[in-house]
OpenMM code with the backbone's topology and positions (N, CA, C; nanometers):
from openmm import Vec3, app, unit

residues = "UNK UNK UNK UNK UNK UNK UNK UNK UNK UNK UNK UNK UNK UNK UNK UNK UNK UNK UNK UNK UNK UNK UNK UNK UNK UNK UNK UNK UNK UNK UNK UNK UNK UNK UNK UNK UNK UNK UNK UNK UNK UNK UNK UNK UNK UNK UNK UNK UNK UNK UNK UNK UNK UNK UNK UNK UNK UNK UNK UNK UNK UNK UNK UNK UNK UNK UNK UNK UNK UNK UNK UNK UNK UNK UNK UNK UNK UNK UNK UNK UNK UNK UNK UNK UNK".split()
positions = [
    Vec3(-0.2958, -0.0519, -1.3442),
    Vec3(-0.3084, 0.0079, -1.2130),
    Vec3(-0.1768, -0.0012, -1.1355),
    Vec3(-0.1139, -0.1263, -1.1203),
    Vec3(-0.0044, -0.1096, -1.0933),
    Vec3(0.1299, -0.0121, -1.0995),
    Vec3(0.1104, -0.0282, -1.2224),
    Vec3(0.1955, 0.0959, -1.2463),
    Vec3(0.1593, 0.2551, -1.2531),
    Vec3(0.0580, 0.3291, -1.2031),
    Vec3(-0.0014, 0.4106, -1.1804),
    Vec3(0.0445, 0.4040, -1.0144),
    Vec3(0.0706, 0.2916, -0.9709),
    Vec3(0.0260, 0.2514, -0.8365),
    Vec3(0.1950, 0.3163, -0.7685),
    Vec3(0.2705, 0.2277, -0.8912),
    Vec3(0.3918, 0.2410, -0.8286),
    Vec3(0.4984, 0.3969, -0.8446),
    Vec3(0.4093, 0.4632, -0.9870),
    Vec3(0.4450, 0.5787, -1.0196),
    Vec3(0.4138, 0.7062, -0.9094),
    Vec3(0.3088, 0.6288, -0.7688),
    Vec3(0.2334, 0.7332, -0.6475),
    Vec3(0.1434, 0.7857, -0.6842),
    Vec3(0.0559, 0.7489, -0.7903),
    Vec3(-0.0494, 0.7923, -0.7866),
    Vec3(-0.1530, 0.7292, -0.6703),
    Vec3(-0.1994, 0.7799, -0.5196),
    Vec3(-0.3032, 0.7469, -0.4229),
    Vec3(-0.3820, 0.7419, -0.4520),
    Vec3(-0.4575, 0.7220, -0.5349),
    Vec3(-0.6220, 0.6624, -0.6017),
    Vec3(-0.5716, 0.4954, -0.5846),
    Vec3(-0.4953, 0.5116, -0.7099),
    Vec3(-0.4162, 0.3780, -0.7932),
    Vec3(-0.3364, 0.3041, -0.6657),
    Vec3(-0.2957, 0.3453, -0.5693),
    Vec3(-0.2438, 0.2877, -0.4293),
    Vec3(-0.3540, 0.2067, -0.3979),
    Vec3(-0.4255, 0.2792, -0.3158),
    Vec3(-0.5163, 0.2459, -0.2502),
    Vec3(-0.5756, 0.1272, -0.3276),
    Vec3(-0.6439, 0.1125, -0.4730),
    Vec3(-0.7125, 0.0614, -0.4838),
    Vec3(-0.6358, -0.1047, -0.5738),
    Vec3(-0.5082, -0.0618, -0.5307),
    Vec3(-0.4193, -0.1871, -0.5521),
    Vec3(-0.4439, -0.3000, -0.4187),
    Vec3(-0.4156, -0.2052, -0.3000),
    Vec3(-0.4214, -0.2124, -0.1525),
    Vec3(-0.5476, -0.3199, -0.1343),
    Vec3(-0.6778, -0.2489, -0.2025),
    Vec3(-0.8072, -0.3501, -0.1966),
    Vec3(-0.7711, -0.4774, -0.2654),
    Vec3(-0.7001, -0.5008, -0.4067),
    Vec3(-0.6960, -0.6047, -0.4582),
    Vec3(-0.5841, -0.6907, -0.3808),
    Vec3(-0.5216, -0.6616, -0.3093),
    Vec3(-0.4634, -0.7551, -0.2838),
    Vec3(-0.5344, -0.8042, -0.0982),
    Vec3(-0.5557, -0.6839, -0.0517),
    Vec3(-0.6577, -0.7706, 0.0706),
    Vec3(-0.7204, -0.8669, 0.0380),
    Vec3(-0.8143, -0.8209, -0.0812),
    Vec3(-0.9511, -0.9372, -0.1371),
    Vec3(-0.8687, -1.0280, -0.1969),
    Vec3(-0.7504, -1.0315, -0.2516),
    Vec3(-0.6922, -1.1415, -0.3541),
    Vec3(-0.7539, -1.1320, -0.4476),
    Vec3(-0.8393, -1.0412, -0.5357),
    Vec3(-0.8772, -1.0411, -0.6483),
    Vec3(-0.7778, -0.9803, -0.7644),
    Vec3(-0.7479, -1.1123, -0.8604),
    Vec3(-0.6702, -1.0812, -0.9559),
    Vec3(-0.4984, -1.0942, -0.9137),
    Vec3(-0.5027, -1.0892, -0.7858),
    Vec3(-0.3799, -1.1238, -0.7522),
    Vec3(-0.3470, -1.1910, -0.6112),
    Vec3(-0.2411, -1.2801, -0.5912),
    Vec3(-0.2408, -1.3196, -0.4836),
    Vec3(-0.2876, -1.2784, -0.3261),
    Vec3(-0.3598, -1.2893, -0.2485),
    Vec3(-0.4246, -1.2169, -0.1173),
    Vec3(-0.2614, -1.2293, -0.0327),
    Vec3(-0.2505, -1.0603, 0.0105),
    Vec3(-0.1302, -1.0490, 0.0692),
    Vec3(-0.1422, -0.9284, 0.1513),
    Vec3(-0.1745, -0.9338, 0.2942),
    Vec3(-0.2012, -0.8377, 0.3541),
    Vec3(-0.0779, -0.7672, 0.3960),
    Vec3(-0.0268, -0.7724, 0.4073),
    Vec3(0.1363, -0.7145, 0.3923),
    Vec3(0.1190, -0.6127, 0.2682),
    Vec3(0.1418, -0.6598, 0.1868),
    Vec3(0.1393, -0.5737, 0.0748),
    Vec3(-0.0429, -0.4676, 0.0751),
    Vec3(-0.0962, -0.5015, 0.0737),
    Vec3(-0.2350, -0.4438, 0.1137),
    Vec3(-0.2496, -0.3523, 0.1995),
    Vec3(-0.1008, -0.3385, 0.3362),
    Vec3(-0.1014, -0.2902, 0.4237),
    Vec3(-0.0428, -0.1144, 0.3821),
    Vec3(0.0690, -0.1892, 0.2750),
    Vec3(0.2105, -0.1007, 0.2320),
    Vec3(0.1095, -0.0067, 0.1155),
    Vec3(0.0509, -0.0522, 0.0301),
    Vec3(-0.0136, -0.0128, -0.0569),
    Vec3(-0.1375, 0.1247, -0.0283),
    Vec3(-0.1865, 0.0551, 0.0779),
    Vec3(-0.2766, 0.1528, 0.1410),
    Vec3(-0.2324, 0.2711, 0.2250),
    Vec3(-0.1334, 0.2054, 0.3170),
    Vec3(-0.0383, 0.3318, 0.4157),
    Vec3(0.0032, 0.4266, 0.3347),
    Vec3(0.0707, 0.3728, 0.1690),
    Vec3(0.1485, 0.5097, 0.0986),
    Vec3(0.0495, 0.5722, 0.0364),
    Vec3(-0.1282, 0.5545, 0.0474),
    Vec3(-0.1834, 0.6179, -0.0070),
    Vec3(-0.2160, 0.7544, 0.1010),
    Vec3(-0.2716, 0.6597, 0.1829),
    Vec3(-0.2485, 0.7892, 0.3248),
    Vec3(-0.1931, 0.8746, 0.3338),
    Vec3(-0.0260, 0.7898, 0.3305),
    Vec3(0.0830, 0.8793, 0.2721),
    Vec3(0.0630, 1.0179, 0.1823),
    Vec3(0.0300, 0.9912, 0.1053),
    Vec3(0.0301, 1.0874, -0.0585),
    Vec3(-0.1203, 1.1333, -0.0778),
    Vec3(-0.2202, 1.1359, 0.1328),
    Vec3(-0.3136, 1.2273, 0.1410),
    Vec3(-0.4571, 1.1988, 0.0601),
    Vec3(-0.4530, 1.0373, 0.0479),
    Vec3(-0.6046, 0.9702, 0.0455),
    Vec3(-0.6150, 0.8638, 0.1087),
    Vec3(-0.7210, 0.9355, 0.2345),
    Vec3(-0.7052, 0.9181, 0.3835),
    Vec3(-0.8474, 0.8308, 0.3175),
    Vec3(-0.9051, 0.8014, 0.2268),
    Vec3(-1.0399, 0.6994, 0.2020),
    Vec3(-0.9363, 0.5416, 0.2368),
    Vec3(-0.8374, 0.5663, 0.2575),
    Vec3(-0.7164, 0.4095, 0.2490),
    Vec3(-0.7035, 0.3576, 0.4055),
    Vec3(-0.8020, 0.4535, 0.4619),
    Vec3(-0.7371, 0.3968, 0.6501),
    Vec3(-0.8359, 0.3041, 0.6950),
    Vec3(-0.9236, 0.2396, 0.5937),
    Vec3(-1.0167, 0.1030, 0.6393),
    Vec3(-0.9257, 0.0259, 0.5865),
    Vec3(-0.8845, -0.0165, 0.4841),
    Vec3(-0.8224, -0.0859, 0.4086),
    Vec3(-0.6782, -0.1383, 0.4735),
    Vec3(-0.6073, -0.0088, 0.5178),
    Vec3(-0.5011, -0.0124, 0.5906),
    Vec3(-0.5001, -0.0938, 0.7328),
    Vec3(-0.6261, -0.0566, 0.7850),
    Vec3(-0.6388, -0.1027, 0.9311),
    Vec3(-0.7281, -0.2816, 0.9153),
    Vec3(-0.8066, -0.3192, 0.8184),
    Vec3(-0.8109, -0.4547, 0.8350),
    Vec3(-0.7245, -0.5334, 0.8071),
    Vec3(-0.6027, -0.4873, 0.6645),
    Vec3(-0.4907, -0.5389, 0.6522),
    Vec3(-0.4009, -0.5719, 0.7777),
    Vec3(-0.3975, -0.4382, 0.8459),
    Vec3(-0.3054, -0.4691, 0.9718),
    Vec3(-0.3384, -0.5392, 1.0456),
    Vec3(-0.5052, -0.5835, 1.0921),
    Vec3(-0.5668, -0.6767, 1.1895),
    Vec3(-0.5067, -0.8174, 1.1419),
    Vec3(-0.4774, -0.8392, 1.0377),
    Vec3(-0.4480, -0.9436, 0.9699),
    Vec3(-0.2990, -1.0063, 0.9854),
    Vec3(-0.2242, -0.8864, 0.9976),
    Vec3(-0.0903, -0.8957, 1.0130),
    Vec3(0.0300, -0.9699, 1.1315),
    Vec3(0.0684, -1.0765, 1.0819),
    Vec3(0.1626, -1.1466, 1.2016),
    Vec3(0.2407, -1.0258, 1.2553),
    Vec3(0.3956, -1.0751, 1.3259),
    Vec3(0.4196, -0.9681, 1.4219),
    Vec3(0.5585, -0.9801, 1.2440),
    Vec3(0.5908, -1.0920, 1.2136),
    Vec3(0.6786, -1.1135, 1.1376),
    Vec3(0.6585, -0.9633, 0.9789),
    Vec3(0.5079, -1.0180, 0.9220),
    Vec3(0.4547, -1.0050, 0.8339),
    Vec3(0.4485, -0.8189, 0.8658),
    Vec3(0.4129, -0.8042, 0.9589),
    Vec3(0.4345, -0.6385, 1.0126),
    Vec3(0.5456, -0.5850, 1.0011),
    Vec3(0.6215, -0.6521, 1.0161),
    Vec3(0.7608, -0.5954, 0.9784),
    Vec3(0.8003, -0.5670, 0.8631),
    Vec3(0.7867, -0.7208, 0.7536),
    Vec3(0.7487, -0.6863, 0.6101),
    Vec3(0.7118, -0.6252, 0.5782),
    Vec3(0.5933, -0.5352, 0.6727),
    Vec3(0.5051, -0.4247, 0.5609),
    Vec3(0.5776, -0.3028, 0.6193),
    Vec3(0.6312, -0.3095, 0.7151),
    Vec3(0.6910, -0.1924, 0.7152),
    Vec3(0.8872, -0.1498, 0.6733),
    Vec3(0.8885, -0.2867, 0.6310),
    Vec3(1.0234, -0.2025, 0.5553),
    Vec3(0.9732, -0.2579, 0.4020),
    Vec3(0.8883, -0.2905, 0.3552),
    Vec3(0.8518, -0.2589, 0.2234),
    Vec3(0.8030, -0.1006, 0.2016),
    Vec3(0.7609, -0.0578, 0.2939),
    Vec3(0.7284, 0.0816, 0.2956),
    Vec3(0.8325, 0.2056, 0.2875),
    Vec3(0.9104, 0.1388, 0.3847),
    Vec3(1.0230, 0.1953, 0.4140),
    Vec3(1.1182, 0.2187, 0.2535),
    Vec3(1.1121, 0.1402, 0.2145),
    Vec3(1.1642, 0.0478, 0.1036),
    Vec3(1.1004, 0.1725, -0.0211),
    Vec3(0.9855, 0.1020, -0.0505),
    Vec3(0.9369, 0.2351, -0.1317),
    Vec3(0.9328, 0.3588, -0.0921),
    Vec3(0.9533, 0.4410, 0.0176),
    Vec3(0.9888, 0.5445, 0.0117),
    Vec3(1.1307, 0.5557, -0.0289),
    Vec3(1.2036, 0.5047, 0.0458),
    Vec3(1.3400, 0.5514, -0.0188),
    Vec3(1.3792, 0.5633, -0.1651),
    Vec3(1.2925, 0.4566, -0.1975),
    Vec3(1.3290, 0.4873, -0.3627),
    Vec3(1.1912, 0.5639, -0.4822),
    Vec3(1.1721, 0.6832, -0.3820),
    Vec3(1.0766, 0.7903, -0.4617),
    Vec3(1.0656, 0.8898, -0.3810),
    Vec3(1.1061, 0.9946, -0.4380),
    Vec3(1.1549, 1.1069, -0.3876),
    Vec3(1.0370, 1.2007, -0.2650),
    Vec3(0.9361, 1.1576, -0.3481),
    Vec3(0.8277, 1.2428, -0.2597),
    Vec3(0.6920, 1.2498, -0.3476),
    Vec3(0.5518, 1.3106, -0.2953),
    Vec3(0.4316, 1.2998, -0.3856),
    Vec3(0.4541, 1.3606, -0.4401),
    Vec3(0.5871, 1.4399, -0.5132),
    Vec3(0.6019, 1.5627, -0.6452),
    Vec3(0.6473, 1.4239, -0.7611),
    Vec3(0.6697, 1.3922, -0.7147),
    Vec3(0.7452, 1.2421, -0.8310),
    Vec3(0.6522, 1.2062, -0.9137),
    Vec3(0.5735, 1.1734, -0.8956),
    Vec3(0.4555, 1.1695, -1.0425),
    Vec3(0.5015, 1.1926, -1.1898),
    Vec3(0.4700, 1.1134, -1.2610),
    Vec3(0.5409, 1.1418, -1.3571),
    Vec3(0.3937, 1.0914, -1.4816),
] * unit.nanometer
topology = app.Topology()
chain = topology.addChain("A")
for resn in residues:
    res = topology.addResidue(resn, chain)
    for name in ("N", "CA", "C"):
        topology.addAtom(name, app.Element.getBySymbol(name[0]), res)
């Protein structure tokens, strides 16, 4: 999934986004949960804006920042939702 996740596939976003809110299977990291879900939104699976928004309830002011230049971050390095590969 991950790598589905990181290739932009928004199914595979999103439902990375859940595993790491819940911490199932991988460390609980709402930051990342936050980033995961936003780029699904992103790439127009808008089923990611619960996910997105309890992550963010969760989010320090620090940890918000994190999620948003991890975002930042992965966009810059993928061109756009044509990138799929």
């Amino acid at each position: 999934m991950t790598s589905a996740a990181e290739r932009g596939q928004p199914t595979a976003q999103a439902l990375l986004g859940v595993l790491y809110l819940e911490g199932r299977g991988v460390e609980r990291d709402p930051a990342l949960a936050f980033m995961w879900c936003d780029l699904a939104m992103t790439y127009g699976f808008t089923d990611a804006l619960d996910c997105r928004d309890e992550a963010g309830g969760m989010l320090s002011l620090s940890e918000a920042e994190r999620a948003h230049h991890l975002i930042a971050q992965w966009l810059g390095a993928h061109p756009g939702p044509g990138h799929l590969k």
